[in-house]
C-alpha positions in Angstrom: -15.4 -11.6 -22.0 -13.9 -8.9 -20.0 -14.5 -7.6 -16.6 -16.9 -4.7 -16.4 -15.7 -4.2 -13.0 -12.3 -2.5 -12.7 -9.6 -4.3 -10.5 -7.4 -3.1 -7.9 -4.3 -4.8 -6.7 -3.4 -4.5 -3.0 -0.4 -5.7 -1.3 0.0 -6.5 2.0 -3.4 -6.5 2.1 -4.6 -9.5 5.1 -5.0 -7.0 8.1 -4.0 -3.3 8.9 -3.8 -1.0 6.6 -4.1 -3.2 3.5 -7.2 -5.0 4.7 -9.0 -1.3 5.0 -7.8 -0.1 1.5 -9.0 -3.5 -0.1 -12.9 -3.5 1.9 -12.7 0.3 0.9 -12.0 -0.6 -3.3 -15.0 -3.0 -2.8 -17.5 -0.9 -1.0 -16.5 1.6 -4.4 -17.5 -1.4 -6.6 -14.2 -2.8 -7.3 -12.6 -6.3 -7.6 -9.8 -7.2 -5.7 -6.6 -9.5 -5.8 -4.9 -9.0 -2.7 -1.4 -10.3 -1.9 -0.3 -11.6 1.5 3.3 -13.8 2.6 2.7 -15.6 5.3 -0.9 -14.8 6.7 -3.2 -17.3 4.6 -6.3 -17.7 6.9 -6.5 -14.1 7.3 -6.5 -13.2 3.1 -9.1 -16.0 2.7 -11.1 -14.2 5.5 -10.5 -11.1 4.1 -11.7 -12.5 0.4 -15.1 -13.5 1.8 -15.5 -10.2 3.3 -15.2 -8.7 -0.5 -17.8 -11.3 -1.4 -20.0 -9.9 1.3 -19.9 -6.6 -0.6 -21.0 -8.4 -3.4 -17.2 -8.1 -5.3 -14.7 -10.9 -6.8 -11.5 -11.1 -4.6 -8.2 -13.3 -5.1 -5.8 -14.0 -2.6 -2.4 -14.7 -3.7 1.0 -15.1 -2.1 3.8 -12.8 -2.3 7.1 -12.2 -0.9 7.7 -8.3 -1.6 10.7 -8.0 -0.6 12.0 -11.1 -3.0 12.4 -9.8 -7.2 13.2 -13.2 -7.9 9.8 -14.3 -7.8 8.5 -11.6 -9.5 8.3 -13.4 -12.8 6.4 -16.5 -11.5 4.0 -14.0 -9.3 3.3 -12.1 -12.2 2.3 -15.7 -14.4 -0.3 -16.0 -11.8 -1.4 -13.1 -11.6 -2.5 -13.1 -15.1 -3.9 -17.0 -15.1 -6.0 -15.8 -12.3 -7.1 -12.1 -13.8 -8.1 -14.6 -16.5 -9.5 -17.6 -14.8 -11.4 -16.2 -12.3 -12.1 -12.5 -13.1 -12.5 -12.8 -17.1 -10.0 -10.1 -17.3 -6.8 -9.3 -19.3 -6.0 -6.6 -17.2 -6.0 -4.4 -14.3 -6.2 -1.3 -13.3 -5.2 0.1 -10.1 -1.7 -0.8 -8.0 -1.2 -0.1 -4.3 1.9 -0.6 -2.7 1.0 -1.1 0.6 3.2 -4.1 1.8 5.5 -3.1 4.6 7.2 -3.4 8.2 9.7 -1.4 10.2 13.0 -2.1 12.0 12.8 0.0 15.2 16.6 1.5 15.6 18.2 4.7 15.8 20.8 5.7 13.0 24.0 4.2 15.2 22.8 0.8 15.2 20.6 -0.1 12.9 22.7 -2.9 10.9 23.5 -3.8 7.6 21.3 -6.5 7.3 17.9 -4.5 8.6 18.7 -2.1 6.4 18.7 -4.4 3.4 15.7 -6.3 4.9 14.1 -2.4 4.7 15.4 -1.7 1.2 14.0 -5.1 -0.3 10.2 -4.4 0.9 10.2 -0.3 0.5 11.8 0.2 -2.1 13.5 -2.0 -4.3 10.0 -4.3 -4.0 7.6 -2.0 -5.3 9.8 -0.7 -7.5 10.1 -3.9 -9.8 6.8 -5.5 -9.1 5.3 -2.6 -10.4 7.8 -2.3 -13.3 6.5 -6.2 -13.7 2.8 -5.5 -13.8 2.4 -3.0 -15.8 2.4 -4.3 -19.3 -1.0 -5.7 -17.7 -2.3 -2.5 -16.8 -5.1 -0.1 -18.0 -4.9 3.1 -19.3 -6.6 5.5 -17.2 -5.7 3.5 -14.2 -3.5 4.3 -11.5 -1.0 3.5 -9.1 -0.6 4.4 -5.4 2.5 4.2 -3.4 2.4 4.1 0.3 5.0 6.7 2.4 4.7 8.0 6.1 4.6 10.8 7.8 8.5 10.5 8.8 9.5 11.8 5.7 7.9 15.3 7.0 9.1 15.2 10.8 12.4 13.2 12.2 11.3 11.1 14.5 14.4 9.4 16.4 14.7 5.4 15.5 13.2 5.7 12.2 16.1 7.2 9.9 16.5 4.1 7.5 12.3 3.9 7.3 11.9 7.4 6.5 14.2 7.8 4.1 13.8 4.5 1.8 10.2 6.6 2.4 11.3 10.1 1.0 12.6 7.8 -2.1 9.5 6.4 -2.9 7.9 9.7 -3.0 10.6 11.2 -5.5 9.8 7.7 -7.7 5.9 8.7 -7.4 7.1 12.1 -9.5 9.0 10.2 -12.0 6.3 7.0 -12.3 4.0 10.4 -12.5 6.1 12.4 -15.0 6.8 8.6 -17.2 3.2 7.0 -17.4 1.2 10.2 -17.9 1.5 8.6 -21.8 0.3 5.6 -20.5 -2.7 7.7 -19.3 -1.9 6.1 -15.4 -1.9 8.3 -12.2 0.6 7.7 -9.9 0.1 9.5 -6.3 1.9 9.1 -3.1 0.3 8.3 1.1 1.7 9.3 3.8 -0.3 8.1 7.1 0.9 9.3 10.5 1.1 7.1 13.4 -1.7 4.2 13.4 -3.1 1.7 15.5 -1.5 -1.8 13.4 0.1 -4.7 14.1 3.6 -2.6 12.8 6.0 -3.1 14.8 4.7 -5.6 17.2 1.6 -3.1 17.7 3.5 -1.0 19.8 1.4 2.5 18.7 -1.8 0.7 19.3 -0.5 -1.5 22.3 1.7 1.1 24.0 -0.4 3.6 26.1 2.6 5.9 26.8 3.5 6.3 23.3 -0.4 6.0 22.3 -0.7 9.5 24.6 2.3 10.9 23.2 1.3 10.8 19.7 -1.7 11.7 20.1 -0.6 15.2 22.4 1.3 15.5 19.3 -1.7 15.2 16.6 -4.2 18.1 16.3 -7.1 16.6 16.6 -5.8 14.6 19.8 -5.6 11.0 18.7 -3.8 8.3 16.6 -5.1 7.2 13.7 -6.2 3.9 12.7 -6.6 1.8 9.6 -10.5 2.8 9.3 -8.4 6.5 8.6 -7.0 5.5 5.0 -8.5 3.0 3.4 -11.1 5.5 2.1 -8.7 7.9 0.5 -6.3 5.0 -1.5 -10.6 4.1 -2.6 -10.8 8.1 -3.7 -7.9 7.9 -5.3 -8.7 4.8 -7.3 -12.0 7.0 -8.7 -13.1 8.6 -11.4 -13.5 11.6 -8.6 -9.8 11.6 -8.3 -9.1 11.7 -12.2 -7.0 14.7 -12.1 -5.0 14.2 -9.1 -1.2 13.2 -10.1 2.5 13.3 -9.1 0.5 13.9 -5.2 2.2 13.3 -1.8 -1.1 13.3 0.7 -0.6 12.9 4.1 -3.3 11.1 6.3 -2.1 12.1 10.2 -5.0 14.5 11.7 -2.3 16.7 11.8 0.6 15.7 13.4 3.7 17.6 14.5 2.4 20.8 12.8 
């Protein structure tokens, strides 16, 4: 028997970010498989939480920025949309996994640059190409972007613009599944209070200030900020929103 529930698949979704996007698909009725790669403890914490709000929630590990184990991810991903959620399918995809090397454009290296690539780009690129024989039409998929791709910030040039080219793959993954009946729309948060990058905008209460003299309504965001619009977007309500770059920053650097 299938799910009557529709099912959302969240990266990167044990704490930050992710974490809010999956509690906010649940609240909106949905069931949940959410990936993490190294924090177990805190997926299986957040998997109780969606059984608090009276959903089904998988955790399952993934290394986003590895395609070679895209193929044995995706065999259990299916055994367990089967196994535990009576499902053949799915129907919503956020690409939400991510981190950041912190280096201006002389010296960021080879190597963090590839690291970058892997998990913003090439990652999300052919895990969704991999999941989408499984699914639905009249689902949709959300990619995840920043703010940087609107303003330069110095120390970000690599993060931003392996950014900007998952925003132009939103278009095309718009333009290409529209026969598929699949929405494909584009976040971009500004600066948030995470664990990114040690937790340096939450943590840091120089550059807390400074963002936030630089956001017009006078504050940082934090993860409570966006989860609720990746949930809008994964709606009905949102039906006829496609090929969408939405920004979530209170307004910064206007």
């Amino acid at each position: 028997m299938l799910a009557q529930n529709k099912i959302a698949v969240v990266t990167g979704g044990s704490r930050g970010l992710g974490k809010d996007m999956v509690l906010n698909l649940a609240k909106n009725g949905l069931d949940i498989v959410l990936t993490y790669n190294s924090q177990k403890e805190a997926a299986e914490e957040v998997v109780k939480q969606i059984e608090k709000l009276g959903q089904r929630g998988i955790a399952l590990k993934l290394d986003v920025s590895d395609p070679s184990g895209f193929d044995d991810f995706t065999k259990t991903f299916i055994s367990a949309l089967q196994s535990q959620l009576n499902a053949d399918g799915f129907d919503f995809l956020i690409n939400n996994a991510g981190f950041i090397h912190y280096a201006t454009f002389e010296n960021l290296t080879e190597e963090q640059f590839a690291e970058m690539e892997n998990v913003h780009l090439r990652g999300p690129f052919f895990l969704t190409q991999k999941l989408l024989p499984k699914m639905n039409p009249f689902g949709g998929i959300v990619n995840v972007s920043s703010g940087l791709t609107r303003f330069a910030t110095p120390g970000f040039a690599a993060y931003a613009a392996l950014k900007g080219a998952m925003e132009t793959l939103t278009k095309y993954q718009a333009q290409e599944l529209g026969k598929k009946n699949i929405r494909v729309n584009v976040i971009a948060p500004g600066a948030i209070e995470t664990d990114i990058m040690g937790g340096a905008v939450r943590d840091n209460a120089e550059m807390n200030r400074y963002l936030a003299s630089q956001t017009a309504l006078g504050r940082v965001g934090l993860p409570e900020d966006i989860g609720g619009v990746v949930a809008f977007l994964c709606s009905d309500a949102a039906g006829w929103i496609n090929a969408q770059r939405i920004e979530i920053s209170g307004g910064s650097n206007l």
